[in-house]
OpenMM code with the backbone's topology and positions (N, CA, C; nanometers):
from openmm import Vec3, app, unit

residues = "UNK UNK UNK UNK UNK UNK UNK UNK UNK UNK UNK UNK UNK UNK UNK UNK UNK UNK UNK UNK UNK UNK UNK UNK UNK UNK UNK UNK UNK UNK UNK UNK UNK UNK UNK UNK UNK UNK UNK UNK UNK UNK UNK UNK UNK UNK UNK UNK UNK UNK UNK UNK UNK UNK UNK UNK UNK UNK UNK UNK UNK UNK UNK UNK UNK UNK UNK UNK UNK UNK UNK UNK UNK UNK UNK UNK UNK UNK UNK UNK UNK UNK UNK UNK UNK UNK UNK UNK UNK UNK UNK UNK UNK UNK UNK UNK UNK UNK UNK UNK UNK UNK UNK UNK UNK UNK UNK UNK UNK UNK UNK UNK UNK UNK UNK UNK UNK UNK UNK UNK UNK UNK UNK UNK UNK UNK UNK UNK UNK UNK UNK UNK UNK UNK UNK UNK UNK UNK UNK UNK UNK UNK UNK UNK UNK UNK UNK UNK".split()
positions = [
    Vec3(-17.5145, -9.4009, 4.0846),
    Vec3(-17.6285, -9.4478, 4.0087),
    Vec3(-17.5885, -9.4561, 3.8628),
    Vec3(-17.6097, -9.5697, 3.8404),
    Vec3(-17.5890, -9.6426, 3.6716),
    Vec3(-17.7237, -9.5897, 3.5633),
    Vec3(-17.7605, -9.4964, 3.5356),
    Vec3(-17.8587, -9.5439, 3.4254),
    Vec3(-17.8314, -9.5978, 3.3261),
    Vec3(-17.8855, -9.7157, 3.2455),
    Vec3(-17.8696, -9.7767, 3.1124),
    Vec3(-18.0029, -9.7278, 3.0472),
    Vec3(-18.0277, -9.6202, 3.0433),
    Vec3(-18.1521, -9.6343, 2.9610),
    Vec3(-18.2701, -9.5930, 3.0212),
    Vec3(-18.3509, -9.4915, 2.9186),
    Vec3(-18.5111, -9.4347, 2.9661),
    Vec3(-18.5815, -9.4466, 2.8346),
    Vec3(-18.7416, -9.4605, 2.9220),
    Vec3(-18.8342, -9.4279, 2.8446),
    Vec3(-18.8193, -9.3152, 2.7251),
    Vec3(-18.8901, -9.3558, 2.6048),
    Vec3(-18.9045, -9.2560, 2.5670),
    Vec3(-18.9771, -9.2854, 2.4458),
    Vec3(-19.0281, -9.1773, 2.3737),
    Vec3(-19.2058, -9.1804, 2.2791),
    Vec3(-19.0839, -9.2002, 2.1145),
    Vec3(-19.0640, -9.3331, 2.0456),
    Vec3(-18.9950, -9.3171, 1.9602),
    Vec3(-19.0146, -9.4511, 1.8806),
    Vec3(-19.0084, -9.4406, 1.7693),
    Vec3(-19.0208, -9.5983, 1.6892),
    Vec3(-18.8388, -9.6651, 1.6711),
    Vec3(-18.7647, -9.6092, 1.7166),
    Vec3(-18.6670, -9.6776, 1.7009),
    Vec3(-18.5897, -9.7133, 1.8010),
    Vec3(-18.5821, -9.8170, 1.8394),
    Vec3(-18.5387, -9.8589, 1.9728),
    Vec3(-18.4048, -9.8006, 2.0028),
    Vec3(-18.2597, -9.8189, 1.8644),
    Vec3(-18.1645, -9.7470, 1.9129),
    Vec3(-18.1714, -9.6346, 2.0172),
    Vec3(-18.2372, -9.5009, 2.0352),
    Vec3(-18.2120, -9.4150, 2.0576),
    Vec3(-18.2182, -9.4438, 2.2103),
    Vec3(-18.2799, -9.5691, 2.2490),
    Vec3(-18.2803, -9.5556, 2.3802),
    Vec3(-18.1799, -9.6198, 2.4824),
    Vec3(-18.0511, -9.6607, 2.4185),
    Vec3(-17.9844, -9.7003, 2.4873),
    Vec3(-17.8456, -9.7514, 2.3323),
    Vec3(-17.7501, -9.6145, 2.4035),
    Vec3(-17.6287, -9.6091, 2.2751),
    Vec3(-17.5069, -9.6756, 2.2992),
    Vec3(-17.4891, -9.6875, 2.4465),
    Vec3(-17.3827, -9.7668, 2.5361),
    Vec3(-17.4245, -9.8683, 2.5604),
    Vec3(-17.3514, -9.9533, 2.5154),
    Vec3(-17.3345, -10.1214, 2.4672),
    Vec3(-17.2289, -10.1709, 2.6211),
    Vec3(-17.1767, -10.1088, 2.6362),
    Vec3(-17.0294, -10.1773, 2.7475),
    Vec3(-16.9981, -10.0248, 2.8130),
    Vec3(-16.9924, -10.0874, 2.9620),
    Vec3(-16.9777, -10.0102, 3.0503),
    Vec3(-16.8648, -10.0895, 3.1182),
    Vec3(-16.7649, -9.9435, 3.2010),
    Vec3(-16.6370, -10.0466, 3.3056),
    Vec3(-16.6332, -9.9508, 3.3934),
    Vec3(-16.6398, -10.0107, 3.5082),
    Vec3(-16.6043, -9.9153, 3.6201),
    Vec3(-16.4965, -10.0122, 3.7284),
    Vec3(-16.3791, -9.9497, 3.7165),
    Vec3(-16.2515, -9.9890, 3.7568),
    Vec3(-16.1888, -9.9517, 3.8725),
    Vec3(-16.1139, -9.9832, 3.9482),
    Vec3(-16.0404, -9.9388, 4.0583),
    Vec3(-16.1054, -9.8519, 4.1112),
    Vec3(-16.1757, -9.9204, 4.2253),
    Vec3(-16.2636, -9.8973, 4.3813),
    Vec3(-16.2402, -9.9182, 4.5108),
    Vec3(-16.2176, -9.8477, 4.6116),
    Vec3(-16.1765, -9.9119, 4.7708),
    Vec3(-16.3185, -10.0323, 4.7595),
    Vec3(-16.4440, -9.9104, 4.7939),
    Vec3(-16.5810, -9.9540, 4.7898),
    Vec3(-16.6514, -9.9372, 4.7355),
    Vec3(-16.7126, -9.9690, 4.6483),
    Vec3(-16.8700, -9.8818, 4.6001),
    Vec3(-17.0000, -9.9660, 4.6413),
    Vec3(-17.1317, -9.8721, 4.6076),
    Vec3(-17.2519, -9.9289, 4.6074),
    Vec3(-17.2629, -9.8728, 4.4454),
    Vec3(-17.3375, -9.9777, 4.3846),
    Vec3(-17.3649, -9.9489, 4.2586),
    Vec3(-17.5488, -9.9651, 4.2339),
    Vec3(-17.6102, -9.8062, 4.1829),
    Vec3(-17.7379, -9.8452, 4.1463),
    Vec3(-17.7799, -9.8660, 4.0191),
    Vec3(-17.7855, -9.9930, 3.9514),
    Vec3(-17.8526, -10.0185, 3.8217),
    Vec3(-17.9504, -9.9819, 3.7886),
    Vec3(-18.0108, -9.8617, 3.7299),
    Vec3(-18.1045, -9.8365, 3.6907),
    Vec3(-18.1873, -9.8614, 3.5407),
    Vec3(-18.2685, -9.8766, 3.4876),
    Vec3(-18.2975, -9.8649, 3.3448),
    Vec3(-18.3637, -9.9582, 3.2927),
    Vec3(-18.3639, -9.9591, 3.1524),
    Vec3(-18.4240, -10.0569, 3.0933),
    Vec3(-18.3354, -10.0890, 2.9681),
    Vec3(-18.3547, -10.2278, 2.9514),
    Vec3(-18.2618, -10.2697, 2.8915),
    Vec3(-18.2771, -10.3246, 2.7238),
    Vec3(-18.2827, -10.2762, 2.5733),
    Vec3(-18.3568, -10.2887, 2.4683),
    Vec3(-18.2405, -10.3599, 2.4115),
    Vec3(-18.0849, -10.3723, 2.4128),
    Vec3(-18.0365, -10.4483, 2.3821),
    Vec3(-17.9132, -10.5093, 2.4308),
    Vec3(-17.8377, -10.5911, 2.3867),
    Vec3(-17.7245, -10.6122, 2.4695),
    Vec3(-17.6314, -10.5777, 2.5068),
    Vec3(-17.6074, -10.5240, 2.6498),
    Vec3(-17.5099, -10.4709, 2.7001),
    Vec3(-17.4237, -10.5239, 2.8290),
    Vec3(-17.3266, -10.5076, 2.7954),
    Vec3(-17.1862, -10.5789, 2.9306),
    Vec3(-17.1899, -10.4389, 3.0387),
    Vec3(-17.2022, -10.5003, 3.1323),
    Vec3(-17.0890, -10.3855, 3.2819),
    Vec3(-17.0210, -10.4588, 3.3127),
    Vec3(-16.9073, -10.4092, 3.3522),
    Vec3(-16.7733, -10.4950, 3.3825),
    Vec3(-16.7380, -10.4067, 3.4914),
    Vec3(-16.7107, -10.4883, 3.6448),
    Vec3(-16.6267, -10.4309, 3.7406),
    Vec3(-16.4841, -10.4891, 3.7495),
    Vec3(-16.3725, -10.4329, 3.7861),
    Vec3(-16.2655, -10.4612, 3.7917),
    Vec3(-16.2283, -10.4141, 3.9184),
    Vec3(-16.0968, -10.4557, 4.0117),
    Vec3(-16.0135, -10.4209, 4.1051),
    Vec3(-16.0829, -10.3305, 4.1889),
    Vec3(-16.1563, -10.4033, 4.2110),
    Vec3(-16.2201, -10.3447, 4.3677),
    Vec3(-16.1292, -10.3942, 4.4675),
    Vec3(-16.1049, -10.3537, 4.5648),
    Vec3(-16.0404, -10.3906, 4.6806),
    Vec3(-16.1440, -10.4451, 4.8334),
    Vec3(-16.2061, -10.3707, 4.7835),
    Vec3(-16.3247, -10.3603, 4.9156),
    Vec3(-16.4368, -10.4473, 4.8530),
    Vec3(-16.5546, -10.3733, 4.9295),
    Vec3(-16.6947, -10.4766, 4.9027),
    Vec3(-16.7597, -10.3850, 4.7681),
    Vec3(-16.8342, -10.4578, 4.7421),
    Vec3(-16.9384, -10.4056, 4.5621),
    Vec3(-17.0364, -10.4313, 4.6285),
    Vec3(-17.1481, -10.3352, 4.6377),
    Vec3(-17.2548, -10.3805, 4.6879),
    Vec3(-17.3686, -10.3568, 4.5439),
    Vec3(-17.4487, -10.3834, 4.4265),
    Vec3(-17.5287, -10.3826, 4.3894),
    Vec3(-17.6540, -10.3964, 4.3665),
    Vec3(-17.7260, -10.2706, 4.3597),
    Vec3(-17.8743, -10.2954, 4.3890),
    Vec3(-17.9323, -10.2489, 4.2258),
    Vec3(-17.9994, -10.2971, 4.1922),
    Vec3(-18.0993, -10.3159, 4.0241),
    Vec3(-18.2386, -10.2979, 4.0462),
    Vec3(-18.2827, -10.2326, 3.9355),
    Vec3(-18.4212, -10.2103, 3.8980),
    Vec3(-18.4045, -10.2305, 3.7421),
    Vec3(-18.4203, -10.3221, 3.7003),
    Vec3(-18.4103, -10.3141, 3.5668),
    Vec3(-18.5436, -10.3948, 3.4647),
    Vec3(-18.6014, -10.3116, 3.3277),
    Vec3(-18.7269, -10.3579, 3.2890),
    Vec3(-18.6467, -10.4151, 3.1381),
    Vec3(-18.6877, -10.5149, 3.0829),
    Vec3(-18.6600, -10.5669, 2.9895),
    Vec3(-18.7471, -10.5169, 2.8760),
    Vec3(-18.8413, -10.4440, 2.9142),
    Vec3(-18.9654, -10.3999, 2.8184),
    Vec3(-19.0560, -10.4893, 2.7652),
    Vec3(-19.0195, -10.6269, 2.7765),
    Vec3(-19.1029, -10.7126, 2.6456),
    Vec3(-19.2465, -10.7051, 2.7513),
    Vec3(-19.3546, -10.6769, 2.6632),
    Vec3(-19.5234, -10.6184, 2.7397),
    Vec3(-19.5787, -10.7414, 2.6663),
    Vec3(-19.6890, -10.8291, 2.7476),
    Vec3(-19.7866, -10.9605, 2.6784),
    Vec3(-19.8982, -10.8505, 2.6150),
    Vec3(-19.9495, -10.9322, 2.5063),
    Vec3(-20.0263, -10.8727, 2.4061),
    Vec3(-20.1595, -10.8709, 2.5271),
    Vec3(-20.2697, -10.7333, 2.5348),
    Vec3(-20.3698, -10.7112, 2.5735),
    Vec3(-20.4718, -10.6213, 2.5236),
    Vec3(-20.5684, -10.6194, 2.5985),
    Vec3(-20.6846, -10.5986, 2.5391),
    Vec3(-20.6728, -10.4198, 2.4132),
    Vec3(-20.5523, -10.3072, 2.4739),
    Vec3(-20.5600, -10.2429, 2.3971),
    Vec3(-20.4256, -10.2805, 2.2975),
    Vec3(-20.3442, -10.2815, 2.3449),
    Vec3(-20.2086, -10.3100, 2.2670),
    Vec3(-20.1352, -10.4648, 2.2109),
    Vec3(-20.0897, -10.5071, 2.1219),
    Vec3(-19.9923, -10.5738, 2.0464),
    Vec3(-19.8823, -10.5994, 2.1266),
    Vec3(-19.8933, -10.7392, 2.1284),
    Vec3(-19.7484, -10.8002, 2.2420),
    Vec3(-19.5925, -10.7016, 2.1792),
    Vec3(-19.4695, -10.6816, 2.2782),
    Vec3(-19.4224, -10.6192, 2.2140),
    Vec3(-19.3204, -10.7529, 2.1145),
    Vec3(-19.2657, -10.7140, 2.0255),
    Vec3(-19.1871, -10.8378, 1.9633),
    Vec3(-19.0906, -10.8724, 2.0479),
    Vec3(-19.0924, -10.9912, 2.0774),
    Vec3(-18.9745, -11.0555, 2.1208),
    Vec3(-18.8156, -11.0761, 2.1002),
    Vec3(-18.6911, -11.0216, 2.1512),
    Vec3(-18.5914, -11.0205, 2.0575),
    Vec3(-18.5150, -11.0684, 2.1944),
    Vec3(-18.4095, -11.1464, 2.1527),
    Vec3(-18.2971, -11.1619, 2.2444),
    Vec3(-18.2398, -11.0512, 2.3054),
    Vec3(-18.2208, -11.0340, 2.4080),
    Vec3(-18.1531, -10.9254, 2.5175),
    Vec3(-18.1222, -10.9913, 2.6318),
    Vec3(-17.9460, -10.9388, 2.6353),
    Vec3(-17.8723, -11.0032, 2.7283),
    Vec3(-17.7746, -10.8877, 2.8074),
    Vec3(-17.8234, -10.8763, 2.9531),
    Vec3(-17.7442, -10.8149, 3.0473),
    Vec3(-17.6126, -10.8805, 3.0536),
    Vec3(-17.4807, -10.8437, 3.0659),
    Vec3(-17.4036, -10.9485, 3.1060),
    Vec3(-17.3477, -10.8099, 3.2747),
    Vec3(-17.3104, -10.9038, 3.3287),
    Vec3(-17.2178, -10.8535, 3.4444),
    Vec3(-17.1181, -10.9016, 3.4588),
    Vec3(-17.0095, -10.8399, 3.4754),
    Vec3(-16.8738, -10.9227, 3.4865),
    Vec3(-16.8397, -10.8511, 3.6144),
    Vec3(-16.7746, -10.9151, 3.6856),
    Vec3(-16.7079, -10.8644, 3.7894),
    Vec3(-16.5259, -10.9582, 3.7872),
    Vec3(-16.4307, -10.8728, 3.7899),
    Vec3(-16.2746, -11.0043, 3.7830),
    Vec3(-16.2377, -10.8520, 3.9366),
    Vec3(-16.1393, -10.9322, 3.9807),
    Vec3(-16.0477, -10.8969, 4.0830),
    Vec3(-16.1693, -10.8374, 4.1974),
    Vec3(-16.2360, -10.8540, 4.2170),
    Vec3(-16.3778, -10.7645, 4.3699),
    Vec3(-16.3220, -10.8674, 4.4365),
    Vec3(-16.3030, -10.8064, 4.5413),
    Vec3(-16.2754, -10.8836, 4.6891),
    Vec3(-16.4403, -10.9653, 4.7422),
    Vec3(-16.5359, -10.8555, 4.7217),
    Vec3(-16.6812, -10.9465, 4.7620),
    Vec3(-16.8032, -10.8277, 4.6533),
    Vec3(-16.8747, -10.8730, 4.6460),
    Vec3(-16.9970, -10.8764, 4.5669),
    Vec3(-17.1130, -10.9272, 4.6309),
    Vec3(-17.2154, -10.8074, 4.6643),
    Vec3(-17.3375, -10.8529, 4.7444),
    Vec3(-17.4582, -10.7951, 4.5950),
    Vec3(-17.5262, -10.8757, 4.5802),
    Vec3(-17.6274, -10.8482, 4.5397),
    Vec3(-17.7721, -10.8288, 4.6288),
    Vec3(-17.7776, -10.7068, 4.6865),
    Vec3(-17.9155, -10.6387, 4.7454),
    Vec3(-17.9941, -10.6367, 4.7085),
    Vec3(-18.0243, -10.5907, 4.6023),
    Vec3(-18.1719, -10.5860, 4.5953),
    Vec3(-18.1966, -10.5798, 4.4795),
    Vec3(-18.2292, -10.6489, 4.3609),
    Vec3(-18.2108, -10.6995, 4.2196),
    Vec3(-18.4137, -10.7369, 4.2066),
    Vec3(-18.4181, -10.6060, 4.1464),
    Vec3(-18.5600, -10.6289, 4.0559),
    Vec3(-18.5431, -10.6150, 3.9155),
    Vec3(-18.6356, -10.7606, 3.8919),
    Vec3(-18.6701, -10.7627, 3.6899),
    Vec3(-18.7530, -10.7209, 3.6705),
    Vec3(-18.8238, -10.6611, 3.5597),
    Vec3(-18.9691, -10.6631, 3.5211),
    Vec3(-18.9533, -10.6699, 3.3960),
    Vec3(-19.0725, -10.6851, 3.3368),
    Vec3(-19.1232, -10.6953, 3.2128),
    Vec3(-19.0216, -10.7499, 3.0937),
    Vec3(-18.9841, -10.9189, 3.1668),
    Vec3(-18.9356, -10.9943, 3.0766),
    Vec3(-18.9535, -11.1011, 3.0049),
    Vec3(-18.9037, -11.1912, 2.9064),
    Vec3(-19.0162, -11.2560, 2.8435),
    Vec3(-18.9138, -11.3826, 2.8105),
    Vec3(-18.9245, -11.5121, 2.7594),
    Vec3(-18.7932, -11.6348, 2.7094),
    Vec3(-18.7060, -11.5619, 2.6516),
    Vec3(-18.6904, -11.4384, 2.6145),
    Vec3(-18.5738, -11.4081, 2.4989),
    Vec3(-18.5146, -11.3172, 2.6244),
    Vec3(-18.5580, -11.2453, 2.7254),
    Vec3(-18.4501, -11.1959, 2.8062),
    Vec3(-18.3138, -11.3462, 2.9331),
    Vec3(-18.2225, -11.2272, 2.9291),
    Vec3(-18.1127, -11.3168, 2.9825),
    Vec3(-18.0223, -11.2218, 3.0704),
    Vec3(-17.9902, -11.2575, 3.1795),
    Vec3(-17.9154, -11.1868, 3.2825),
    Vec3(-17.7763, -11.2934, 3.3072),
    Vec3(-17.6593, -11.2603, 3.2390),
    Vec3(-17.5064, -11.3628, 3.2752),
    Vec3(-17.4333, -11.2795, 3.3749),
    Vec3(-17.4358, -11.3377, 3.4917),
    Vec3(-17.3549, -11.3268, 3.5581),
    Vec3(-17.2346, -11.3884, 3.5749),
    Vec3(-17.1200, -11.3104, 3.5837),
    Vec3(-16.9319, -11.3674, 3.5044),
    Vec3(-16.8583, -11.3180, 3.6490),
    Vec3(-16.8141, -11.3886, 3.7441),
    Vec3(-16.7543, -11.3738, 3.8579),
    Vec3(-16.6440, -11.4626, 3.8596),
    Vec3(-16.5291, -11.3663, 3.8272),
    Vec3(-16.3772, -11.4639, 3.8983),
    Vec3(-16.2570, -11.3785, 3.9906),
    Vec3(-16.2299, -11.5066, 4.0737),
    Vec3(-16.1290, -11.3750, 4.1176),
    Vec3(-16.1843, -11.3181, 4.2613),
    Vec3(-16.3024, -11.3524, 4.3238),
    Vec3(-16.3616, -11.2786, 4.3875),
    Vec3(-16.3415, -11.3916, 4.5017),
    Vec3(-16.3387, -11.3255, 4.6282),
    Vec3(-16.3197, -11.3844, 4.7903),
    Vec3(-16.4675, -11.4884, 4.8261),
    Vec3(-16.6135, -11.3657, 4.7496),
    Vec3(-16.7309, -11.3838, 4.8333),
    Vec3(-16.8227, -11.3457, 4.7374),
    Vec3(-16.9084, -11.4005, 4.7235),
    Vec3(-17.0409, -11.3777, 4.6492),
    Vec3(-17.1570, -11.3640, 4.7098),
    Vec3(-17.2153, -11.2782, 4.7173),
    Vec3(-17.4102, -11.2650, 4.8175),
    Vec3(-17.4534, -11.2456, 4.7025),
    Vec3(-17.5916, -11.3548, 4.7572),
    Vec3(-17.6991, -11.2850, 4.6846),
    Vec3(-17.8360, -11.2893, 4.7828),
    Vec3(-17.9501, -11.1991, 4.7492),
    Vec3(-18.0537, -11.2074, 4.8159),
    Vec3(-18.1620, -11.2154, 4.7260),
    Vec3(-18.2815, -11.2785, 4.7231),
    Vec3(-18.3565, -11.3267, 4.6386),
    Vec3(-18.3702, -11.2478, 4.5149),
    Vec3(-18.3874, -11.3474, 4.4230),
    Vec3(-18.4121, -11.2807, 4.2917),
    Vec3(-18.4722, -11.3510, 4.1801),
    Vec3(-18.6336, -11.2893, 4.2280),
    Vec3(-18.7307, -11.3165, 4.1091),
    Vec3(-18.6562, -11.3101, 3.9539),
    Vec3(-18.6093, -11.4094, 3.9304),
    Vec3(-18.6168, -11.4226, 3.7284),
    Vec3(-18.5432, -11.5589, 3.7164),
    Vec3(-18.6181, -11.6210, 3.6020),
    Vec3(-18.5571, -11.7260, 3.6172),
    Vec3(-18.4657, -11.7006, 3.5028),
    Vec3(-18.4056, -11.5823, 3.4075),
    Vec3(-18.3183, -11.6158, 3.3034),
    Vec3(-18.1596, -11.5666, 3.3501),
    Vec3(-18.1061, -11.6484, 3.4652),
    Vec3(-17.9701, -11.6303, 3.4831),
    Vec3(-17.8958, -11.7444, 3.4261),
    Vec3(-17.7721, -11.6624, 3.3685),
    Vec3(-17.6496, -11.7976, 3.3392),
    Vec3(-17.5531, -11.7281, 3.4332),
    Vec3(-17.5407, -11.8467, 3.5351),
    Vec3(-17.4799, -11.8576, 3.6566),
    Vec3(-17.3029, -11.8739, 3.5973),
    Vec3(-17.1982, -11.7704, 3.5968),
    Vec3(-17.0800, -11.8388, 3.5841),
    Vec3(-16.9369, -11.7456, 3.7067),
    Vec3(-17.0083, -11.7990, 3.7757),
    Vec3(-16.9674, -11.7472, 3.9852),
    Vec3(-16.8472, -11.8523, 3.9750),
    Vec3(-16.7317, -11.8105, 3.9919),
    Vec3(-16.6717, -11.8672, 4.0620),
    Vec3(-16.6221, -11.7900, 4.1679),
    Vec3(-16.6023, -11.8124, 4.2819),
    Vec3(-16.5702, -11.7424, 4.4334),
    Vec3(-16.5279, -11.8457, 4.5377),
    Vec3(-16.4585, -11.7748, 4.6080),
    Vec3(-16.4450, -11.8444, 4.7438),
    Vec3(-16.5540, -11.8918, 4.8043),
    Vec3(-16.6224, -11.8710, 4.8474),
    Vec3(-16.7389, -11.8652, 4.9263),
    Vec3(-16.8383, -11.7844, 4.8499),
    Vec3(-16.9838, -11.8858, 4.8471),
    Vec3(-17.1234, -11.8023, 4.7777),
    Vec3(-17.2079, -11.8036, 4.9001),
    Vec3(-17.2955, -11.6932, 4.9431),
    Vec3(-17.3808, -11.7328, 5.0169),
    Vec3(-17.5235, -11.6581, 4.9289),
    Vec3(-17.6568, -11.7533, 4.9317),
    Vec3(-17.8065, -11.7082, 4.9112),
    Vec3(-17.8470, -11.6900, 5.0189),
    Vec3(-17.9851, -11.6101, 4.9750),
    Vec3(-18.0813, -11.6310, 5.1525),
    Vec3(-18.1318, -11.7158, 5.2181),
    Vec3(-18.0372, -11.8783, 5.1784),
    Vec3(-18.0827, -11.9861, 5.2943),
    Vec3(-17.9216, -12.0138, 5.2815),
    Vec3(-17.8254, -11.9419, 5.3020),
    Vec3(-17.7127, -11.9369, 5.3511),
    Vec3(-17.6322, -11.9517, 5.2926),
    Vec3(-17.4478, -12.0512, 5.3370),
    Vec3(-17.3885, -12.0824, 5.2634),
    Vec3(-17.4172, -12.2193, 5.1296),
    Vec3(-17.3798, -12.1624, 5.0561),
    Vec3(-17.3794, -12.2398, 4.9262),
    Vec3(-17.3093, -12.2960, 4.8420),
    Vec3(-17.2964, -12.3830, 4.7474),
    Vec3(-17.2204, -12.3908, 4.6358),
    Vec3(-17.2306, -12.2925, 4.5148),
    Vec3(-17.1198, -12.2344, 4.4631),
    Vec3(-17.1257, -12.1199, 4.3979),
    Vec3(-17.2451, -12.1492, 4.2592),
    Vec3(-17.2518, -12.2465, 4.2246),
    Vec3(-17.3302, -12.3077, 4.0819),
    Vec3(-17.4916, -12.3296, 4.1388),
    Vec3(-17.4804, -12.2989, 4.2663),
    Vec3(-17.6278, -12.2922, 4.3097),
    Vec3(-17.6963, -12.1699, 4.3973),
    Vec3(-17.6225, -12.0494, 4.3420),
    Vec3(-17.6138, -11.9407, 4.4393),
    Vec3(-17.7545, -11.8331, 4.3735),
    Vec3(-17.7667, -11.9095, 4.2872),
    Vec3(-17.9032, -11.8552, 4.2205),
    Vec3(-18.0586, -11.9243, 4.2098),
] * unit.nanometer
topology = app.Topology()
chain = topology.addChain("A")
for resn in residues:
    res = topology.addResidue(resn, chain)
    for name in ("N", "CA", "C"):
        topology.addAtom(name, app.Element.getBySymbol(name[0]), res)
């Protein structure tokens, strides 16, 4: 389990997330759980997996629409990136967004890799840059530039 980040009662966003770039390197297999919320921009980078990457996400972008008690929160650019170079395959399981707004962005960076899964995923702010042998979505095989 990955946390990037928790709640917490503070006016300055730094404190809630100090790690900018994460790498987790040379793996037979892993399952990776993304947890957190995400206040500014940060890279994970997988490298030399041999085996399968399986990743599952819960991740909140924080940006809240203005309502009846509270002030929209401000809008600021925030960008997940994921890199994955040398993974034999990469399944994306189970990938939840919440509370994101036009200024959030999820880049996904895949080279090098045999196989790409993905299974549905509510958000429309991905920059798709998959290259793989083979992509499959949940209406099957695909072209990698349409695997989202």
């Amino acid at each position: 389990r990955l946390d990037i980040g928790q709640e917490r009662e503070s006016e300055d966003l730094e404190v809630h997330n100090k790690i900018v770039r994460y790498v987790l390197k040379t793996f037979d297999s892993v399952t990776v759980h993304l947890v957190g919320e995400i206040y500014k921009n940060l890279t994970i980078e997988f490298e030399d997996v041999i085996g399968d990457l399986e990743l599952k996400a819960q991740i909140d972008f924080g940006q809240f629409p203005e309502n009846l008690f509270f002030s929209a929160t401000p809008s600021v650019t925030t960008i997940l990136r994921l890199v994955f170079r040398k993974v034999k395959s990469v399944q994306f399981s189970r990938f939840i967004v919440k509370n994101y707004d036009n200024q959030s962005e999820i880049v996904i960076d895949v080279k090098d890799t045999d196989s790409f899964a993905v299974e549905k995923i509510k958000f429309p702010g991905i920059e798709n840059l998959v290259q793989a042998n083979s992509c499959r979505s949940e209406y099957g095989e695909v072209p990698c530039d349409q695997v989202f």
